[in-house]
HTML snippet that shows the backbone in 3Dmol.js (N, CA, C, O; Angstrom):
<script src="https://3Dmol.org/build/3Dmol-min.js"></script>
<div id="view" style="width:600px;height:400px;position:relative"></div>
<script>
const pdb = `
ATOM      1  N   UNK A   1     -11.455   1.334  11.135  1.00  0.00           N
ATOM      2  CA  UNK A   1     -11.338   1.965   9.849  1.00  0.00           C
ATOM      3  C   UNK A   1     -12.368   1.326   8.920  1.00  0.00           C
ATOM      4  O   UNK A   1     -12.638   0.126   8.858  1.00  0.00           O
ATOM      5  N   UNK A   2     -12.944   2.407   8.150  1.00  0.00           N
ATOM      6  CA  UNK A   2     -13.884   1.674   7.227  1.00  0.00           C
ATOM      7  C   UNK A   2     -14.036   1.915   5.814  1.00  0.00           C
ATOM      8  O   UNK A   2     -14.262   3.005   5.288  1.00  0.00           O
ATOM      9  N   UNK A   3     -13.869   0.628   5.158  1.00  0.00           N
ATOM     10  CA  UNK A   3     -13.624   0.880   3.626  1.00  0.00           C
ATOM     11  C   UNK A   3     -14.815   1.076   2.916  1.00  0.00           C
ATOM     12  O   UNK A   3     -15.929   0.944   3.422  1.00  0.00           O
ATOM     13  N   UNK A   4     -14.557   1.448   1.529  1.00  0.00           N
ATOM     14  CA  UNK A   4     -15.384   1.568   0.547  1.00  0.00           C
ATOM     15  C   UNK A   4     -15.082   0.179  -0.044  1.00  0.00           C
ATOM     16  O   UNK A   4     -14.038  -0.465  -0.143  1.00  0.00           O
ATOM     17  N   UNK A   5     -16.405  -0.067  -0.415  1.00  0.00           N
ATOM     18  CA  UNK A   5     -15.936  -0.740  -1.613  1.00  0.00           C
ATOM     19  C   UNK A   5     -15.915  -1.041  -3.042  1.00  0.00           C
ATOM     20  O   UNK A   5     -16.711  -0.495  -3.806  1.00  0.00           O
ATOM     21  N   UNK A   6     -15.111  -1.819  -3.409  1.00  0.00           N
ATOM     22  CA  UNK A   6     -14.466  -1.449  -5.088  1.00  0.00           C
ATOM     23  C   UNK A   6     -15.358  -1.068  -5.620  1.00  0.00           C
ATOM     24  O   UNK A   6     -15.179   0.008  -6.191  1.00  0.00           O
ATOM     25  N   UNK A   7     -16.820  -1.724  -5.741  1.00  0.00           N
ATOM     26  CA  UNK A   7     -18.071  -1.119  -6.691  1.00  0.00           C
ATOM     27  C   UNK A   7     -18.455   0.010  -6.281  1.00  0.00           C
ATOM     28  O   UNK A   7     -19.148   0.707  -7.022  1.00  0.00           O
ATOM     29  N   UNK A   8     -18.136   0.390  -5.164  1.00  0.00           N
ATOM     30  CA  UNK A   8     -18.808   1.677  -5.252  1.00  0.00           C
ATOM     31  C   UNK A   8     -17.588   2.986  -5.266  1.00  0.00           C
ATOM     32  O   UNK A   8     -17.777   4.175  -5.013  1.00  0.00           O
ATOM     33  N   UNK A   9     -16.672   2.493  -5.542  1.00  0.00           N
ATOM     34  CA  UNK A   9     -15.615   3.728  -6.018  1.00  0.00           C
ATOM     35  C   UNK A   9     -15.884   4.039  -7.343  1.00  0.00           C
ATOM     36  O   UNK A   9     -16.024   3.202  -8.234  1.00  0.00           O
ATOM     37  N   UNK A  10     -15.977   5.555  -7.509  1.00  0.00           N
ATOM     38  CA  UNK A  10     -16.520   6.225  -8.631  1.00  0.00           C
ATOM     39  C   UNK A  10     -15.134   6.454  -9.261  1.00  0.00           C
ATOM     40  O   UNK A  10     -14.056   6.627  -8.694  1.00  0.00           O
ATOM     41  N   UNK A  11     -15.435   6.411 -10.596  1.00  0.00           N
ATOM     42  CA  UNK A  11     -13.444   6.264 -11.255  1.00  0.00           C
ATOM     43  C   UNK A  11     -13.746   8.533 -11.478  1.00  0.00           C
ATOM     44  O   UNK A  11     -14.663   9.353 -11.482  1.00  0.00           O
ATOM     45  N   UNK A  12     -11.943   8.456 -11.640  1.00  0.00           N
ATOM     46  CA  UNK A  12     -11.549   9.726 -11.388  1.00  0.00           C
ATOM     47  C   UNK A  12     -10.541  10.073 -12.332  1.00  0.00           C
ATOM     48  O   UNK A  12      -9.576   9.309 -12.377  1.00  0.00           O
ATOM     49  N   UNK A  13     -10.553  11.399 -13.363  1.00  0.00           N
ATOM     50  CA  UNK A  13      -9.748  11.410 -14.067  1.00  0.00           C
ATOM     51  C   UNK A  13      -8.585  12.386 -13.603  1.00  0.00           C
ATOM     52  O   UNK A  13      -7.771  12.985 -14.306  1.00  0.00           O
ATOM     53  N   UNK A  14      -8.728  12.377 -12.271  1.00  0.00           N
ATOM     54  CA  UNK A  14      -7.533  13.420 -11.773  1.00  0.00           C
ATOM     55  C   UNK A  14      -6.294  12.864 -11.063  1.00  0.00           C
ATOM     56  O   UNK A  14      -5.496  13.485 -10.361  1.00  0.00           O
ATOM     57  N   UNK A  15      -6.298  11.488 -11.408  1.00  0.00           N
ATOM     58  CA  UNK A  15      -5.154  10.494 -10.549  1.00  0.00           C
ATOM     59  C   UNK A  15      -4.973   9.870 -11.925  1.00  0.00           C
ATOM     60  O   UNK A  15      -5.573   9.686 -12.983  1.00  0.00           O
ATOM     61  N   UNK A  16      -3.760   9.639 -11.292  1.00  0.00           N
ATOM     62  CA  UNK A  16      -2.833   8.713 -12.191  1.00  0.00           C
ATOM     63  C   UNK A  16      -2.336   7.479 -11.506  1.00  0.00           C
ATOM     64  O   UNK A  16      -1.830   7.584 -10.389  1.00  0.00           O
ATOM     65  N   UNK A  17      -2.449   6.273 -12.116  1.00  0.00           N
ATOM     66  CA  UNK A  17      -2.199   4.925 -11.013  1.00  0.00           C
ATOM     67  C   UNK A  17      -0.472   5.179 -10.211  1.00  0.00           C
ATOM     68  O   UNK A  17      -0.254   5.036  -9.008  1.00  0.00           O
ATOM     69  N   UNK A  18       0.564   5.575 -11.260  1.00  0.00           N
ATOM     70  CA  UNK A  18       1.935   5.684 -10.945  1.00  0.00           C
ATOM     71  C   UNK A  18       2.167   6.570  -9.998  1.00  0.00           C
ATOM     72  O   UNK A  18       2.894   6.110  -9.117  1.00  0.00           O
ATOM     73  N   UNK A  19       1.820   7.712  -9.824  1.00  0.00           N
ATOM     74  CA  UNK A  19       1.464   8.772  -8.880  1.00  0.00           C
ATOM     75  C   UNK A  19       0.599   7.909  -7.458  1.00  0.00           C
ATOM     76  O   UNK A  19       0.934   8.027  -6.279  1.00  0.00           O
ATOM     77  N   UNK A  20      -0.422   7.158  -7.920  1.00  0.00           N
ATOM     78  CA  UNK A  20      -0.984   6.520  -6.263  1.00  0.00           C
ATOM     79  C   UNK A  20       0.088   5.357  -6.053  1.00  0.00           C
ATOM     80  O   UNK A  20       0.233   5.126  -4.852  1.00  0.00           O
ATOM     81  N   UNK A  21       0.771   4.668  -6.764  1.00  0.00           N
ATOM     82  CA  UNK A  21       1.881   3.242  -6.664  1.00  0.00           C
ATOM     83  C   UNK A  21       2.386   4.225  -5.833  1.00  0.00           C
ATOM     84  O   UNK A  21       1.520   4.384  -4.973  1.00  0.00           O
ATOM     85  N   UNK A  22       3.057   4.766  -5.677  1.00  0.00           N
ATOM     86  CA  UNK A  22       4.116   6.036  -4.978  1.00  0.00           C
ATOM     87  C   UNK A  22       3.755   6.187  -3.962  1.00  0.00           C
ATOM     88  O   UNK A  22       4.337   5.725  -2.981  1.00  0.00           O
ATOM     89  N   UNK A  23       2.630   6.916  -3.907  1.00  0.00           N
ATOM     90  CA  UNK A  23       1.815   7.433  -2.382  1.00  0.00           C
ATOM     91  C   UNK A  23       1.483   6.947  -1.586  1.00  0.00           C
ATOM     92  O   UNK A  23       1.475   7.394  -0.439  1.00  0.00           O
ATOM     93  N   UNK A  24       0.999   5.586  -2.034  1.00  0.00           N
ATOM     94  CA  UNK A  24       0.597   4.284  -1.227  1.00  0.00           C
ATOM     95  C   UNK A  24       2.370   3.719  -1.020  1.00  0.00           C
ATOM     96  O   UNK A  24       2.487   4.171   0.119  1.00  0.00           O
ATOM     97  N   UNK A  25       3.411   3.240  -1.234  1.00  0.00           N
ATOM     98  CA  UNK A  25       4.996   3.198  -1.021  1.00  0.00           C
ATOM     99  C   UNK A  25       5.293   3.977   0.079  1.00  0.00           C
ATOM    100  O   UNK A  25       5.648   3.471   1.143  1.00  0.00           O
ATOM    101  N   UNK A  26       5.176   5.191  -0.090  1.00  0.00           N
ATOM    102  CA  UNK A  26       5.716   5.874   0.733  1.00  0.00           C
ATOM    103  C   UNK A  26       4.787   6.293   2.091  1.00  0.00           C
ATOM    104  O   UNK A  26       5.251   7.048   2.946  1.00  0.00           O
ATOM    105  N   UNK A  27       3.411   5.713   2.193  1.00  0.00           N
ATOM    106  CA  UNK A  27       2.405   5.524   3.441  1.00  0.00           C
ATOM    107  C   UNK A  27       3.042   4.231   4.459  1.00  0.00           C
ATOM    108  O   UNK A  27       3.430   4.211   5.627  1.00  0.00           O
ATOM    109  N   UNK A  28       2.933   3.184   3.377  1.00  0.00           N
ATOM    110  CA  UNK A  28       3.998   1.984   3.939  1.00  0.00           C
ATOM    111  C   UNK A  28       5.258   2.579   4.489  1.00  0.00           C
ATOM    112  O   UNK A  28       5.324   2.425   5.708  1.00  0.00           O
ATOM    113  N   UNK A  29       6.044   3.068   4.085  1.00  0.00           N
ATOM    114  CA  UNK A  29       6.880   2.975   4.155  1.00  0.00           C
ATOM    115  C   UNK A  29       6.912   4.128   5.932  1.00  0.00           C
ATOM    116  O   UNK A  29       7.850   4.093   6.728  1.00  0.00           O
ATOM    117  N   UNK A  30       6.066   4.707   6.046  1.00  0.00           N
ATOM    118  CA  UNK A  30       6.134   6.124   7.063  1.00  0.00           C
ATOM    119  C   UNK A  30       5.233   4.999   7.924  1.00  0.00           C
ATOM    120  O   UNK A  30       5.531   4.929   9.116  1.00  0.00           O
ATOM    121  N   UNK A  31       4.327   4.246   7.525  1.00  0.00           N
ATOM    122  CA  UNK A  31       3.614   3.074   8.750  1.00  0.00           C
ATOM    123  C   UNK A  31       5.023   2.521   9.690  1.00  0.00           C
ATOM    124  O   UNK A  31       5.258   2.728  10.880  1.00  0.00           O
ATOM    125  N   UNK A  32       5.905   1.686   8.584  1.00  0.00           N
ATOM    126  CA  UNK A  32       6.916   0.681   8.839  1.00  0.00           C
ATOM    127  C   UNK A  32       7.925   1.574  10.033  1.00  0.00           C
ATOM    128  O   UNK A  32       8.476   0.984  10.962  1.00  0.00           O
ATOM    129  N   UNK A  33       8.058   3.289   9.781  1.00  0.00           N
ATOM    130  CA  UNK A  33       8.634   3.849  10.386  1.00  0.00           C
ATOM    131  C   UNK A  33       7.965   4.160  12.398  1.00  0.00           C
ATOM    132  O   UNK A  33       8.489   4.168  13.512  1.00  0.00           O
ATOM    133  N   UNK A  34       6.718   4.341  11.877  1.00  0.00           N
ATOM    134  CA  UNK A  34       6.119   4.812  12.657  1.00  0.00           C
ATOM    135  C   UNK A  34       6.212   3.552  13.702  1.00  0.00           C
ATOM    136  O   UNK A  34       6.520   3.747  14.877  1.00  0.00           O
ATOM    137  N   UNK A  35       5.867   1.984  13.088  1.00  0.00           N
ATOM    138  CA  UNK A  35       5.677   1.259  14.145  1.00  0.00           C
ATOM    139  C   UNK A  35       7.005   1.000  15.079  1.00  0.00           C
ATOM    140  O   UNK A  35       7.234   0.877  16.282  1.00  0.00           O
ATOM    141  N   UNK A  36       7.914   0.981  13.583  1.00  0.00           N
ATOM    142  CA  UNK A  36       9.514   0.502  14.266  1.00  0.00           C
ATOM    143  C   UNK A  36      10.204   1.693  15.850  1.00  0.00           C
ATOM    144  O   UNK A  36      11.051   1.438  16.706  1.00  0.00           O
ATOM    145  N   UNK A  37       9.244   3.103  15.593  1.00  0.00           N
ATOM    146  CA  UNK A  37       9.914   3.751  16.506  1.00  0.00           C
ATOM    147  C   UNK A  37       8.441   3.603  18.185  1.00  0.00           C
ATOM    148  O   UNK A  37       8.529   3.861  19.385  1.00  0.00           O
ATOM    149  N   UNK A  38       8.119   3.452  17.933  1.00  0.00           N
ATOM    150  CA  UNK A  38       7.162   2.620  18.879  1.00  0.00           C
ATOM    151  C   UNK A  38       7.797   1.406  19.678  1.00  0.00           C
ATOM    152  O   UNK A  38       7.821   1.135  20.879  1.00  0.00           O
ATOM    153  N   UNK A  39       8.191   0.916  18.796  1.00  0.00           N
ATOM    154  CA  UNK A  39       8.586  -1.025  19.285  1.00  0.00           C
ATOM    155  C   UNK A  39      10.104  -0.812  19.523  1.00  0.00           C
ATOM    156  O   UNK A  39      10.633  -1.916  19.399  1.00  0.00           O
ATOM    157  N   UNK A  40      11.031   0.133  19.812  1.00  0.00           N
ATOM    158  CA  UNK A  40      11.906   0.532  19.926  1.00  0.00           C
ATOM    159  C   UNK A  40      12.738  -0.110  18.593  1.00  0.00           C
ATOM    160  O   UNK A  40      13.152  -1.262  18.715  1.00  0.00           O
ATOM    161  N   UNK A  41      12.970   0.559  17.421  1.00  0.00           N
ATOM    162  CA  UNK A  41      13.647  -0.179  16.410  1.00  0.00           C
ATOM    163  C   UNK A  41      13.087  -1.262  16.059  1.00  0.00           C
ATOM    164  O   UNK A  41      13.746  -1.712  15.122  1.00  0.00           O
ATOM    165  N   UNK A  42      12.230  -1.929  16.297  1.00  0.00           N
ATOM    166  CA  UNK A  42      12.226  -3.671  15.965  1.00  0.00           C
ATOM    167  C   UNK A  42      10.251  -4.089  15.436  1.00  0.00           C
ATOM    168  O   UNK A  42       9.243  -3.515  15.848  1.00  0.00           O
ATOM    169  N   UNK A  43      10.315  -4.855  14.778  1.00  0.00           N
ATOM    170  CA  UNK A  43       9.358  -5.076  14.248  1.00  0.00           C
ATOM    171  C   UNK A  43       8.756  -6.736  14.390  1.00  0.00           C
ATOM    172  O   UNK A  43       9.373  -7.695  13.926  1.00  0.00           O
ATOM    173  N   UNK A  44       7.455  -6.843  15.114  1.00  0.00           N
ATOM    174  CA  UNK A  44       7.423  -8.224  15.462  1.00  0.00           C
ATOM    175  C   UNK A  44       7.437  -8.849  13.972  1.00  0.00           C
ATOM    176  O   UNK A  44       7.671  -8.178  12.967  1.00  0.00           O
ATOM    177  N   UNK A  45       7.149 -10.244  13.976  1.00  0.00           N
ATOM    178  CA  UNK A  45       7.041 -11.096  13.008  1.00  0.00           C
ATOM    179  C   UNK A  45       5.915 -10.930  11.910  1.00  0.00           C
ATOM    180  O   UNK A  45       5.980 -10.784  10.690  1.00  0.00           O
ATOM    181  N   UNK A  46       4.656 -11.021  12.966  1.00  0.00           N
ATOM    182  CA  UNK A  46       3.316 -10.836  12.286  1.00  0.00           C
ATOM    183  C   UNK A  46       3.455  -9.137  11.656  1.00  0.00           C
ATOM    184  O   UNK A  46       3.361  -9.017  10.435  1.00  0.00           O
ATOM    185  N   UNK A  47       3.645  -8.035  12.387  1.00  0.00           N
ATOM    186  CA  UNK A  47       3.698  -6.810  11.481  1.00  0.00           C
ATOM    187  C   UNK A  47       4.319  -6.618  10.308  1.00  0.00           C
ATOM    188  O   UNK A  47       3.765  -6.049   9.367  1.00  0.00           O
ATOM    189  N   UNK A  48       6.092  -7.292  10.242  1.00  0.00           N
ATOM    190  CA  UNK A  48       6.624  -7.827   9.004  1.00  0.00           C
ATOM    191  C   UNK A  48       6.279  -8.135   8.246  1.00  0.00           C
ATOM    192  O   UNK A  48       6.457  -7.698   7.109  1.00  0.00           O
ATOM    193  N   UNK A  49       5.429  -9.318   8.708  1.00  0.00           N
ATOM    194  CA  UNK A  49       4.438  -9.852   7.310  1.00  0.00           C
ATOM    195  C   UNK A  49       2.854  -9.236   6.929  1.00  0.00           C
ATOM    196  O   UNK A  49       2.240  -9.428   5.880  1.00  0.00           O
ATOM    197  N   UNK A  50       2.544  -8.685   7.758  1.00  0.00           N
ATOM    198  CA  UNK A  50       1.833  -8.106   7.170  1.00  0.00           C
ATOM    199  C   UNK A  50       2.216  -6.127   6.177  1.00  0.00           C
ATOM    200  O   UNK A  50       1.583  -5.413   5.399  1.00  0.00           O
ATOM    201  N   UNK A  51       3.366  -6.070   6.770  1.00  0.00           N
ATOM    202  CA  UNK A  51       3.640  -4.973   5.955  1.00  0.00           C
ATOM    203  C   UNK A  51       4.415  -5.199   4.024  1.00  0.00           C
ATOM    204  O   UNK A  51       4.573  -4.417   3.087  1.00  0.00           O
ATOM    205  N   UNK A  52       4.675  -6.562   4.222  1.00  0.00           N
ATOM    206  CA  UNK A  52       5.504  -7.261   3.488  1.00  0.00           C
ATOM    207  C   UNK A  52       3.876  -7.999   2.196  1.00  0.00           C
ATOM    208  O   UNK A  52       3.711  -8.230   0.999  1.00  0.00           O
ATOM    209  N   UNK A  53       3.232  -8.063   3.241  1.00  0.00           N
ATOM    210  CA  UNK A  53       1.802  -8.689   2.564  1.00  0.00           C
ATOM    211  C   UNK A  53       1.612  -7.401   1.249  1.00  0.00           C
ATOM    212  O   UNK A  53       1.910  -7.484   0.058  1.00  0.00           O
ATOM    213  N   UNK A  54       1.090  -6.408   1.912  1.00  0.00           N
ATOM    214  CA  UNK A  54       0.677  -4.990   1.366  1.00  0.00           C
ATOM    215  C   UNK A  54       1.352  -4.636   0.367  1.00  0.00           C
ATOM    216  O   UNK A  54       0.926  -4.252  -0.722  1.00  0.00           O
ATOM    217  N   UNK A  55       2.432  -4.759   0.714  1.00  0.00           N
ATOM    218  CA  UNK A  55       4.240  -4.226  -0.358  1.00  0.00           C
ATOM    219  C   UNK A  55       3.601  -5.188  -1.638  1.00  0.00           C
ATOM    220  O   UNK A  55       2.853  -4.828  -2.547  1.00  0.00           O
ATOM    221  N   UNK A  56       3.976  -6.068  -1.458  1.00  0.00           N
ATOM    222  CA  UNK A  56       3.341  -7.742  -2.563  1.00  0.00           C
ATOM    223  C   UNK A  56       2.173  -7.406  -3.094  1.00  0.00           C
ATOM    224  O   UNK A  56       2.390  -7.273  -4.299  1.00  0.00           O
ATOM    225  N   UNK A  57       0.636  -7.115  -2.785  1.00  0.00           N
ATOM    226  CA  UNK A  57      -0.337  -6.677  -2.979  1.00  0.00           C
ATOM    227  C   UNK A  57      -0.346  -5.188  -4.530  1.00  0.00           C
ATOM    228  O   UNK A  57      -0.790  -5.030  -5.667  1.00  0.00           O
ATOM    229  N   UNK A  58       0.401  -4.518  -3.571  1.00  0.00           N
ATOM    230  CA  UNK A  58       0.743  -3.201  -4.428  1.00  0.00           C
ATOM    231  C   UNK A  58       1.311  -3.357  -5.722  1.00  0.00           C
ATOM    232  O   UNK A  58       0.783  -3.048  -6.790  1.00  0.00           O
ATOM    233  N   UNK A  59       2.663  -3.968  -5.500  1.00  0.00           N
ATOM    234  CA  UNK A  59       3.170  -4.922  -6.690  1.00  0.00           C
ATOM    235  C   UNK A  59       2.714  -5.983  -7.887  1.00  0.00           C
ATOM    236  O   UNK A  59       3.076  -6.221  -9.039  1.00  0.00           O
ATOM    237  N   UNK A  60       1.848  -6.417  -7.086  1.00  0.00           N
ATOM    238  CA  UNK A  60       0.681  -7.563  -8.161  1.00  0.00           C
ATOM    239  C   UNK A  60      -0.222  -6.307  -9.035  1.00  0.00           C
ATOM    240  O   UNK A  60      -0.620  -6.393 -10.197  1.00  0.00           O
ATOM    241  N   UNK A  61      -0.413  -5.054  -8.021  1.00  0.00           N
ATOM    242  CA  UNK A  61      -1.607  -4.760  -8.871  1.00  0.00           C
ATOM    243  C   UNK A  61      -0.788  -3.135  -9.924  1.00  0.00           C
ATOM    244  O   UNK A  61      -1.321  -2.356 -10.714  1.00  0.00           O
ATOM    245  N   UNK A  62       0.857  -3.245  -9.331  1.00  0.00           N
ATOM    246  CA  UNK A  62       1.270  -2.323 -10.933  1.00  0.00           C
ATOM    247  C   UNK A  62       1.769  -3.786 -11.717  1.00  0.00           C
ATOM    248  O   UNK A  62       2.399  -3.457 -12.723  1.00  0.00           O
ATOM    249  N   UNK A  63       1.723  -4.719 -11.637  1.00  0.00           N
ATOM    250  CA  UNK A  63       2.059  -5.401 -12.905  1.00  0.00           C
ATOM    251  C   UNK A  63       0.670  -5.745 -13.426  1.00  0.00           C
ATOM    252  O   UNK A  63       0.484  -5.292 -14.555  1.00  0.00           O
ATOM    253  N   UNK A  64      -0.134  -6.275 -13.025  1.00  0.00           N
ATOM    254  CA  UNK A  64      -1.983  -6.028 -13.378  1.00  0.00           C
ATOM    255  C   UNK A  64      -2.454  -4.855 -14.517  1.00  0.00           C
ATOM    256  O   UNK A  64      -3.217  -4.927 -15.481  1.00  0.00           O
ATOM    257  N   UNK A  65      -1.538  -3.594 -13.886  1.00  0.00           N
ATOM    258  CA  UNK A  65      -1.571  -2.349 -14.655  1.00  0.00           C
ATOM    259  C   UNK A  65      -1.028  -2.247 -16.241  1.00  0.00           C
ATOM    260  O   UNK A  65      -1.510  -1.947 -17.333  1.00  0.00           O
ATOM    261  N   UNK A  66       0.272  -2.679 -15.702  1.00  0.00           N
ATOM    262  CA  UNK A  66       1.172  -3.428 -16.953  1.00  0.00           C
ATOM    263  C   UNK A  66       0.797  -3.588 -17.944  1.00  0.00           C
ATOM    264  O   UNK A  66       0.908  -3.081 -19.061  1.00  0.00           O
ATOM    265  N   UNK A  67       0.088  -4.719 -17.277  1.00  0.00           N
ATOM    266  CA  UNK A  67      -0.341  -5.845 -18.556  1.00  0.00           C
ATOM    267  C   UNK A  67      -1.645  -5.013 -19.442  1.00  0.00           C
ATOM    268  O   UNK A  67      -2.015  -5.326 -20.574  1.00  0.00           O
ATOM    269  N   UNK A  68      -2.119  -4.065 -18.734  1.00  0.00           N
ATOM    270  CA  UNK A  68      -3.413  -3.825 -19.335  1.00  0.00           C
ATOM    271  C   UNK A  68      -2.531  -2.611 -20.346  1.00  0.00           C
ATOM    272  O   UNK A  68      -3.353  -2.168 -21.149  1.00  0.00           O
ATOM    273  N   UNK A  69      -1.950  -2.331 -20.435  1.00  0.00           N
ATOM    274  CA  UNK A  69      -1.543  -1.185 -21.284  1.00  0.00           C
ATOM    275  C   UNK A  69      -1.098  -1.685 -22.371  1.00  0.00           C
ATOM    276  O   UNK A  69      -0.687  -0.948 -23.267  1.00  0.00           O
TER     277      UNK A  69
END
`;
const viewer = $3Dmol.createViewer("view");
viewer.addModel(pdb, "pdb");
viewer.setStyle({}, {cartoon: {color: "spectrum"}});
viewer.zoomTo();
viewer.render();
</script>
């Protein structure tokens, strides 16, 4: 997979951050599903934390948002 990066993302007035907080939640959240039915129900350690990483990530950056308003 290959990212852009931050400098070169062109800003957009057709998104709203609360609307992507959401979309990005509920991607996690259909990943977390997707792997758990793979691994029969169960989720190793390292995927935990890294899905748990992302969750945290997302969170830092609506209170980031927060603050700027």
């Amino acid at each position: 997979m290959k990212y852009t990066h931050f400098d070169d993302i062109e800003p957009s007035n057709k998104t709203d951050f609360i609307m992507l907080y959401f979309a990005a939640c509920r991607s996690l959240r259909e990943l977390e599903s997707a792997i758990r039915r793979t691994n029969g129900g169960k989720l190793s350690c390292r995927q935990a934390w890294l899905l748990r990483r992302i969750q945290r990530k997302l969170s830092q950056m609506a209170a980031f948002w927060k603050n700027i308003l």
